[in-house]
C-alpha positions as CSV (number, residue, x, y, z in Angstrom):
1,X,-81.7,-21.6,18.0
2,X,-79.7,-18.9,19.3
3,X,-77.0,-20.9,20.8
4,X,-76.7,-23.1,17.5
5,X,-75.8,-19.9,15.9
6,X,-73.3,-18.7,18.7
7,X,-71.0,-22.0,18.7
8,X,-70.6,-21.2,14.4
9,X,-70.0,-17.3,15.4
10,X,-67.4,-18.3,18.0
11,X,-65.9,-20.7,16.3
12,X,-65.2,-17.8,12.9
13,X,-63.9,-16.0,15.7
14,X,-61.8,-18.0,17.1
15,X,-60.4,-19.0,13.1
16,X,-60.0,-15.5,12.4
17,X,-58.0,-14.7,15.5
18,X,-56.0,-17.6,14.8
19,X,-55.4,-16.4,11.6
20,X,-54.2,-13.0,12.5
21,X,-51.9,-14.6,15.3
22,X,-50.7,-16.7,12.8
23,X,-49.8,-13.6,10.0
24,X,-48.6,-11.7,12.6
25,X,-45.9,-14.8,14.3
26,X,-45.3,-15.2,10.7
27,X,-44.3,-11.4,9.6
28,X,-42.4,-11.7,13.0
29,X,-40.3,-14.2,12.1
30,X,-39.5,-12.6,8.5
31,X,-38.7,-9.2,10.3
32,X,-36.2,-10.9,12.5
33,X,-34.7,-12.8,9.7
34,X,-34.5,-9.4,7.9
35,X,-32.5,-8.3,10.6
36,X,-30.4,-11.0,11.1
37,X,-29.5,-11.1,7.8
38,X,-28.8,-7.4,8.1
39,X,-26.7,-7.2,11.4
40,X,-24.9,-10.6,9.8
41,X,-24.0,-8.1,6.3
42,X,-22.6,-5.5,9.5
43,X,-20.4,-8.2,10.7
44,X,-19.1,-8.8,7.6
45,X,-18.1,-5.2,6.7
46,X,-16.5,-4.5,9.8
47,X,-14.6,-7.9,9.7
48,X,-13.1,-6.5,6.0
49,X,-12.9,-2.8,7.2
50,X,-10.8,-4.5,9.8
51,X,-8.6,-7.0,8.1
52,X,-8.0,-3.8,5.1
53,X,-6.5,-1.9,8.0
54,X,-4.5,-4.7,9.4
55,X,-3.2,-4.8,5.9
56,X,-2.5,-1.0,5.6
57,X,-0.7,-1.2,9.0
58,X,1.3,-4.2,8.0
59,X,2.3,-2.4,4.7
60,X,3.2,0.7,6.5
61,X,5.1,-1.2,9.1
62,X,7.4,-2.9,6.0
63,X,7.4,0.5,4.1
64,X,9.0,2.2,7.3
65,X,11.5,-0.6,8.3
66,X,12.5,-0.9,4.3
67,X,13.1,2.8,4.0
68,X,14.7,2.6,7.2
69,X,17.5,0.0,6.3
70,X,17.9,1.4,2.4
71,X,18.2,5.4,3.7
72,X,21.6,6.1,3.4
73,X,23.3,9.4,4.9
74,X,23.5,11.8,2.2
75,X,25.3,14.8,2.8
76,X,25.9,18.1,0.7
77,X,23.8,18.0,-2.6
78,X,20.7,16.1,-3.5
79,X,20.9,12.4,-4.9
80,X,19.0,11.2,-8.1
81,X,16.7,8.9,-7.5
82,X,14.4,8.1,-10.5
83,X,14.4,10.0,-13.9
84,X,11.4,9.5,-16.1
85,X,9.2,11.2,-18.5
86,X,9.6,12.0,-22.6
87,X,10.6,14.5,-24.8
88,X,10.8,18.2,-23.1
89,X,8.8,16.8,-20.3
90,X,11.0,15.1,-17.9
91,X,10.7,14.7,-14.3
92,X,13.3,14.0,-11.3
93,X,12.7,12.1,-8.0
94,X,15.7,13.7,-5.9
95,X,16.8,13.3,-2.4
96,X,17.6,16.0,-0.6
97,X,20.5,15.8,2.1
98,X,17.7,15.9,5.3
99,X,16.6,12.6,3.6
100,X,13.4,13.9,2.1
101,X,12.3,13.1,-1.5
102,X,11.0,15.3,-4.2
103,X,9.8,15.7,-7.7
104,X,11.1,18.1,-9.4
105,X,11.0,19.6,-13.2
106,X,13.2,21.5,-15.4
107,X,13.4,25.2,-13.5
108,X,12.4,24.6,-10.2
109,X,13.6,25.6,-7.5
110,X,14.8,23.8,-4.4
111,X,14.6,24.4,-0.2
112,X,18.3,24.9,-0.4
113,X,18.2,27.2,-3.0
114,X,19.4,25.1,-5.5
115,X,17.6,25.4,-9.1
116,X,17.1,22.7,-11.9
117,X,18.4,23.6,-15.0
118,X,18.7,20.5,-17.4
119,X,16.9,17.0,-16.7
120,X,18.1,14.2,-19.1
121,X,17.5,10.5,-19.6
122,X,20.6,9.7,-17.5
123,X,21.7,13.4,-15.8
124,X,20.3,16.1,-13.7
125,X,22.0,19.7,-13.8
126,X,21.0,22.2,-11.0
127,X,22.5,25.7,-10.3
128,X,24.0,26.5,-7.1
129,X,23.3,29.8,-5.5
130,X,26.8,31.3,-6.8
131,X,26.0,30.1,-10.4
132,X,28.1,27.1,-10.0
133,X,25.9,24.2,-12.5
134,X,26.5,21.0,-10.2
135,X,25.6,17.3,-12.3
136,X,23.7,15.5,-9.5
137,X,25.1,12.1,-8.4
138,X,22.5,9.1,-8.6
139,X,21.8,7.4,-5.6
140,X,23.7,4.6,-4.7
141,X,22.3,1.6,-2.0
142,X,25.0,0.7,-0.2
143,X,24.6,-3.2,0.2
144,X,25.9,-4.1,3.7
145,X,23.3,-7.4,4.0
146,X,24.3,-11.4,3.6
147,X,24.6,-12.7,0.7
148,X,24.7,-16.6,0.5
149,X,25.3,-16.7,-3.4
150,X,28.6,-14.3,-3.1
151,X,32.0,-16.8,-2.2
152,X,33.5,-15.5,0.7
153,X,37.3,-14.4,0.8
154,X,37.8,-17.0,3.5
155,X,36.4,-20.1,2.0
156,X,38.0,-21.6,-1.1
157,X,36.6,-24.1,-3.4
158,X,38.4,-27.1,-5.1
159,X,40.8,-25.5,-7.6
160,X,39.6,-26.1,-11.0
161,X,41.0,-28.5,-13.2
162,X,42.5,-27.6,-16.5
163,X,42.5,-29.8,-19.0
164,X,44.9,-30.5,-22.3
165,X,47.9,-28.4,-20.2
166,X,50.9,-30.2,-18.7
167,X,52.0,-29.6,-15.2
């Protein structure tokens, strides 16, 4: 009688250890799917992290090289750049003759001791340091590029012909 009740004994223990195996292959395979799923989510945020910096190089690259060819060699007083702003609170984007821009407001003062007296919507007034008031030019690109659309001097087209006009 005993060993009819060992084979029903060994056989729940046998079940049950199954069992537990089985739970724990089965929470093993969820945690590493967790994870996966994780370390995939990492992958992805480094992959944008990476292409947002290739981006901010690239734009920094074209900033540089565009600023590069449109600096012009100003010499003597600052250049107006921008003007903007309403009413008594206007605001100047000037640059300065080492190339550097600045914003600047009605009674400021600049590095080479020039200082803002009048901003305008189309004029800038500074004061020298003898007192002299100077009217700051605007800045001017100088356009030295190709341009396919502008005729040449040495190409002519057909001459045009004028109608209702004896020749």
């Amino acid at each position: 009688m005993q060993t009819k009740l060992v084979y029903p004994l060994a056989l729940l223990t046998l079940l049950a250890v199954a069992s537990v195996r089985a739970e724990s292959t089965s929470d093993s395979l969820t945690r590493i799917e967790a994870e996966t799923l994780v370390l995939k989510a990492r992958e992805k945020q480094l992959e944008v992290q990476a292409n947002i910096v290739g981006k901010q190089n690239e734009i920094a690259a074209k900033q540089s090289m565009t600023s590069a060819i449109t600096q012009t060699a100003v010499v003597g007083d600052p250049v107006i750049r921008a003007i903007e702003g309403i009413g008594g609170r206007m605001y100047a984007t000037l640059q300065l003759s080492d190339g550097s821009v600045v914003d600047v407001q009605q009674g400021d003062t600049l590095a080479n001791g020039m200082k803002i007296v009048l901003i305008g919507p189309r004029e800038v007034v500074a004061q020298s340091k003898d007192s002299a008031r100077v009217r700051l030019a605007t800045y001017a690109q100088l356009n030295t590029g190709f341009n396919p659309s502008f005729p040449s001097a040495g190409l002519s087209g057909p001459a045009p012909q004028l109608r209702g006009v004896a020749r």
